[in-house]
C-alpha positions as CSV (number, residue, x, y, z in Angstrom):
1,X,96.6,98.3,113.5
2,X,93.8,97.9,110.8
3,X,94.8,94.9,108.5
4,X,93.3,93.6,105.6
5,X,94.0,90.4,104.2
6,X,93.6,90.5,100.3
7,X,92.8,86.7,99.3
8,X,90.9,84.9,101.5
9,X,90.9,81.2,100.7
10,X,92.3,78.7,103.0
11,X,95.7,80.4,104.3
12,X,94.3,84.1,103.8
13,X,91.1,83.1,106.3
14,X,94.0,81.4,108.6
15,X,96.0,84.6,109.1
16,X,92.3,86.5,109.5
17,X,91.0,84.5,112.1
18,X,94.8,84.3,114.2
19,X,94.7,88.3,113.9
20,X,91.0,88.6,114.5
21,X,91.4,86.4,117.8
22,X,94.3,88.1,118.9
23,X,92.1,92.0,118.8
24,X,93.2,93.2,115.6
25,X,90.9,95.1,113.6
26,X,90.8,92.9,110.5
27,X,88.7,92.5,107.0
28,X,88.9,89.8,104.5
29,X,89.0,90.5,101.3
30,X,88.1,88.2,97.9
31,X,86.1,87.0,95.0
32,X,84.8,83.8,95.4
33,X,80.8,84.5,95.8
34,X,79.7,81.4,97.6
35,X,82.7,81.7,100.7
36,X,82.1,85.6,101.3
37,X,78.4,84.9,101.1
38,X,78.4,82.1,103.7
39,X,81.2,84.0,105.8
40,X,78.5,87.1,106.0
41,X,75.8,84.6,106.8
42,X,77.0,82.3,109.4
43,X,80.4,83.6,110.0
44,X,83.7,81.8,109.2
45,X,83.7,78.2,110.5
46,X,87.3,77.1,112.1
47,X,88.6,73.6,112.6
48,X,91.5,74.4,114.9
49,X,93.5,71.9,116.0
50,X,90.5,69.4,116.6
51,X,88.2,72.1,118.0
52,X,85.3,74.0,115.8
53,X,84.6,77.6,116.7
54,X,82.5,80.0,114.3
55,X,84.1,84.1,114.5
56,X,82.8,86.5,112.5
57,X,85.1,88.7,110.5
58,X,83.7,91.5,108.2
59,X,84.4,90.0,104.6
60,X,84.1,92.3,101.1
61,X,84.8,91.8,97.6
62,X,87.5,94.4,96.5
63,X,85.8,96.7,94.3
64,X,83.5,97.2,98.1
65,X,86.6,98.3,99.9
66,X,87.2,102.1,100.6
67,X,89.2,102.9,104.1
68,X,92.6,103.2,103.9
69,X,94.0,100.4,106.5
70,X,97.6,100.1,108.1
71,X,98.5,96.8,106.6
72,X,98.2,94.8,103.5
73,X,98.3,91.0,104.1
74,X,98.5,89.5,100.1
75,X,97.0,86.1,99.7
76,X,95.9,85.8,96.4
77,X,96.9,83.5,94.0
78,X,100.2,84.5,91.9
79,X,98.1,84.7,88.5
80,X,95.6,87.0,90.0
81,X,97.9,89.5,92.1
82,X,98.1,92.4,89.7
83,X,94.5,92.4,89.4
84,X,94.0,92.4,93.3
85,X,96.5,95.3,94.1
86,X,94.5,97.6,91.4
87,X,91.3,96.5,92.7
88,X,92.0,97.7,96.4
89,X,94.0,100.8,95.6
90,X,91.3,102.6,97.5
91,X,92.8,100.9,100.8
92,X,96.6,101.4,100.0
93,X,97.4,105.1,101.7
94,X,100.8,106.3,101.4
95,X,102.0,104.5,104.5
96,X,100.4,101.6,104.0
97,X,102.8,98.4,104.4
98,X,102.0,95.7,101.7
99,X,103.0,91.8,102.5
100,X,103.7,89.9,100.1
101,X,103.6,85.9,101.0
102,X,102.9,84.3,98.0
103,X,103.8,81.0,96.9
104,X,106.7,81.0,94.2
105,X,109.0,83.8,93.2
106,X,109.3,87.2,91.6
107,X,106.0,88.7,92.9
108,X,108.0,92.0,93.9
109,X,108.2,92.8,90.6
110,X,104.2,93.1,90.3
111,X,103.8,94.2,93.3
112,X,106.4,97.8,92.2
113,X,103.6,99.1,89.6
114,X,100.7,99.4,92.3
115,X,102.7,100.2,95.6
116,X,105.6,102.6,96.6
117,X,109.0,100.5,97.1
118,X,109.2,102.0,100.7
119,X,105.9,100.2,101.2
120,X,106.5,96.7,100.5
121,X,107.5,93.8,102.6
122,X,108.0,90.3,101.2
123,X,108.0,87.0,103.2
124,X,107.4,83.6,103.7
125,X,104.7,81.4,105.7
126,X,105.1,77.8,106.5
127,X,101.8,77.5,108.1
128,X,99.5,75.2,106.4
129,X,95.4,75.3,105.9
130,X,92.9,73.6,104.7
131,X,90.1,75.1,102.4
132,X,87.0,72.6,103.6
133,X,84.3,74.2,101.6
134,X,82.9,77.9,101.5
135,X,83.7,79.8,104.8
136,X,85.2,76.3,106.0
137,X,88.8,76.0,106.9
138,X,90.8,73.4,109.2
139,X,93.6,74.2,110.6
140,X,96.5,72.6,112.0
141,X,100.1,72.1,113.2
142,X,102.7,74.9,113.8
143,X,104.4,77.0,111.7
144,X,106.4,80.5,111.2
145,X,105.9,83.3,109.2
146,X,109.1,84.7,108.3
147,X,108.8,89.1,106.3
148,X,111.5,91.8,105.4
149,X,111.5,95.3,103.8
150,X,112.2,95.3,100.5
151,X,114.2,98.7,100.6
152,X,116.8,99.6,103.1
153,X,115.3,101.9,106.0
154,X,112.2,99.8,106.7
155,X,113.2,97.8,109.1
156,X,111.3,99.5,112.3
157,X,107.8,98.8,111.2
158,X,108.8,95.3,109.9
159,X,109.9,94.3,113.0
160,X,106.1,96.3,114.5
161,X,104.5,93.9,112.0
162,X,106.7,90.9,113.2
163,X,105.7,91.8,117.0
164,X,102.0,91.9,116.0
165,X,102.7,88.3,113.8
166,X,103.8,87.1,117.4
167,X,101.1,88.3,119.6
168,X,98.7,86.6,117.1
169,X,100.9,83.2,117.4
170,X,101.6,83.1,113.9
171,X,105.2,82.6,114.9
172,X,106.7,86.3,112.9
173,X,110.5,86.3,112.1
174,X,112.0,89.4,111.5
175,X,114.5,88.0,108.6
176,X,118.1,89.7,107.1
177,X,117.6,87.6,104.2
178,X,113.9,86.4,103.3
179,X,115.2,86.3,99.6
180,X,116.5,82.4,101.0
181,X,113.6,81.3,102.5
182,X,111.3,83.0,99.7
183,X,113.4,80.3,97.3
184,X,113.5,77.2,100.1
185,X,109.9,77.1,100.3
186,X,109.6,77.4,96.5
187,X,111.9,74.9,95.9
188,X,109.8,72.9,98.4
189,X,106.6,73.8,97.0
190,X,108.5,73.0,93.8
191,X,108.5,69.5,94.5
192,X,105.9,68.6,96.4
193,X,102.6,70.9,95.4
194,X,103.4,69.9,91.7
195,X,104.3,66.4,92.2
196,X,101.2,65.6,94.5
197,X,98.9,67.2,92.1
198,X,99.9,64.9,89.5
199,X,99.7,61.8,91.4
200,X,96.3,62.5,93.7
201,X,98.5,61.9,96.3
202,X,99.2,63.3,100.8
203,X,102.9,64.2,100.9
204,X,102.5,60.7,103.3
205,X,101.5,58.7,100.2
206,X,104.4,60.2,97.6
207,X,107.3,59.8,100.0
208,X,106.7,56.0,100.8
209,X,107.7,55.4,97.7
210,X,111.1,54.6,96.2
211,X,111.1,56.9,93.4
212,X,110.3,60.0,95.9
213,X,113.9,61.1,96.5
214,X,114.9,60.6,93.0
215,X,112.3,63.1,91.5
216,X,113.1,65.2,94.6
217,X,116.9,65.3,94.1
218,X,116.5,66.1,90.5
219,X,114.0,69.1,91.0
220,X,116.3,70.3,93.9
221,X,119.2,70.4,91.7
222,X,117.4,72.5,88.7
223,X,116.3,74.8,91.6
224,X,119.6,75.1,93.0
225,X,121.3,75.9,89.8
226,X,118.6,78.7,88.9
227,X,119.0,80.2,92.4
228,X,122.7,81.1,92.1
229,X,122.1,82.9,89.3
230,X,120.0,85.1,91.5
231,X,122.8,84.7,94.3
232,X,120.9,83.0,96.4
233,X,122.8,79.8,97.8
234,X,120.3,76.8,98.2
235,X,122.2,73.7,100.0
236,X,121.5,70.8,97.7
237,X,121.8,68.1,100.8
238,X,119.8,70.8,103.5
239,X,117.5,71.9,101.5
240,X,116.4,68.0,100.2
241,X,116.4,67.2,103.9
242,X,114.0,69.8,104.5
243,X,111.7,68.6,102.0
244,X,112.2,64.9,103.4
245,X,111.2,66.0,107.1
246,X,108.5,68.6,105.9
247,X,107.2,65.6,103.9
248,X,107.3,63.2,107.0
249,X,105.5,65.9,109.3
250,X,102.9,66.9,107.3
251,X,102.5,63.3,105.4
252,X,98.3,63.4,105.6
253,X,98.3,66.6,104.2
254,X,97.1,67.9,100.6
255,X,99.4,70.8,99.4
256,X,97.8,73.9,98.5
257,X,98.0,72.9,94.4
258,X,96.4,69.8,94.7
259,X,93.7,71.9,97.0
260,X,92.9,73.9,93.7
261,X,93.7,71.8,91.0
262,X,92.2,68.6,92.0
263,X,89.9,70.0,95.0
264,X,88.7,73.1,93.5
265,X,89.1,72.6,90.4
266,X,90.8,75.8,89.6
267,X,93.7,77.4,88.2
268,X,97.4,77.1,89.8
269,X,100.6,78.8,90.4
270,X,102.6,76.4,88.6
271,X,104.0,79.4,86.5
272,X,105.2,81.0,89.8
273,X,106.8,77.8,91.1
274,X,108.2,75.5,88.8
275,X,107.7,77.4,85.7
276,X,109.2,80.4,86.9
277,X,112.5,78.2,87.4
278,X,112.5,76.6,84.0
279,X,111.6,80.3,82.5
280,X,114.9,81.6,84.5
281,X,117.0,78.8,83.6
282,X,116.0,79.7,79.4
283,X,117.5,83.3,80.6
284,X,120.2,82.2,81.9
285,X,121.2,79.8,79.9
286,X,120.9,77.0,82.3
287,X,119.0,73.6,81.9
288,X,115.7,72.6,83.7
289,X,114.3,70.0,81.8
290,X,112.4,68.6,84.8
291,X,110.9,71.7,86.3
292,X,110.0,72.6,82.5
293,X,108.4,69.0,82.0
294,X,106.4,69.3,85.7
295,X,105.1,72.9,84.2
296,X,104.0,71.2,80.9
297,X,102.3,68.1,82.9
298,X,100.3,70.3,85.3
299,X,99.4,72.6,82.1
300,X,97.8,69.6,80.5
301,X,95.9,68.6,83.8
302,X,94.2,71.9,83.8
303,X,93.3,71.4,80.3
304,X,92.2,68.2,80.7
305,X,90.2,69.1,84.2
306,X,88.5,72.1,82.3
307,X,89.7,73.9,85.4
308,X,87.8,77.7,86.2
């Protein structure tokens, strides 16, 4: 398969080099001058598990990309997705699959004005990355990467993406019911990208304190409430002790907000995560004073950061 991976910051350059290693005919795709400049210069530099190895991987910003290619990897950030899918139009054929695994919630509903329903697959990733600097990334730590087609009928070249997922370690899932895990993670990234990014804090440093599973519970219950309105059933107690033991396992890590907001100094999804719950709960009449609040807070912090 020819792939292309369409946002290539720290996770999109972690699914790049897996498939590139594994003999997949892959291109990176994004915007940021400095990283596709250094990338084309001296390759993209990998810190994986403790080891550094340099691969190079043909990188282009999208208005440079022109061949049609088999699959669509989406990586960009939430705020910037429509603008991505019209930019590489050129490389979306009429069988081209398009997966989605964005952090946060809803992106299907973007993603329906730029590619045929038939075409689009939507998942979930709970691999972690590390952006370290242009064309730097470390990488870490197991994970899974969980997709589904969107409409009935697709299931066949799913699961051919799934098997290709696997080949390239990345752990694929072939899943009856992504919708779930697509609101888990946000729930977890929910509490603990928004939460970190406030405090300057690991997921280590946040959950030795007290307060942790107090904020957590009360997030989690806004989330849960909000979900079964979309009929999806989130397990308050599982779905806190998910976030407890994800928390616990990854405890020296930055999540991707903080990478941005406080790292980066850019933009984040908070609309897509948090805010999209409290903007769901006004529709539905339902409250979610604390996700709204956690939107508001990370709002100002951009404002106040001057963020790009």
């Amino acid at each position: 398969m020819k792939m292309a991976i369409a946002g290539s910051g720290a996770m999109g350059s972690r699914f790049g080099f897996m498939l590139h290693k594994a003999g997949n005919d892959v291109i990176l795709i994004d915007k940021w001058k400095e990283h596709i400049e250094t990338i084309r210069e001296n390759g993209l530099t990998v810190n994986y598990n403790g080891t550094e190895e340099v691969v190079d991987i043909p990188i282009y910003y999208p208005d440079q990309v022109t061949d049609q290619v088999d699959v669509v990897f989406l990586f960009t950030k939430a705020m910037f997705l429509g603008e991505m899918l019209e930019d590489i139009q050129p490389i979306i054929g009429e069988d081209t699959k398009v997966v989605c695994l964005l952090n946060g919630i809803g992106h299907e509903m973007v993603m329906k004005e730029y590619v045929a329903l038939k075409n689009i697959l939507i998942g979930v990733t709970i691999w972690t990355a590390g952006l370290k600097g242009p064309g730097k990334i470390e990488l870490e730590g197991t994970g899974s990467t969980e997709i589904q087609n969107f409409l009935p009928g697709g299931e066949e070249k799913a699961k051919e993406i799934v098997a290709v997922l696997k080949e390239a370690g990345l752990n694929g899932i072939y899943s009856e019911n992504v919708k779930f895990s697509i609101w888990r993670k946000a729930c977890v990234n929910g509490v603990l990208n928004a939460t970190c990014s406030l405090l300057d804090t690991t997921l280590g440093e946040m959950f030795k304190t007290e307060e942790a599973l107090s904020v957590t519970n009360k997030i989690v219950k806004e989330f849960v409430e909000v979900a079964k309105k979309q009929d999806v059933l989130l397990d308050f107690d599982e779905t806190v002790a998910y976030i407890v033991k994800t928390a616990e396992e990854l405890g020296h890590h930055y999540p991707s907000m903080h990478q941005d907001l406080i790292q980066h100094n850019r933009r984040t999804e908070i609309d897509f995560i948090n805010g999209a719950v409290a903007r769901l709960a006004n529709e539905y009449g339902v409250d979610a004073p604390i996700n709204a609040l956690i939107t508001d807070f990370i709002h100002i912090k951009e404002k106040v950061l001057k963020v790009n």
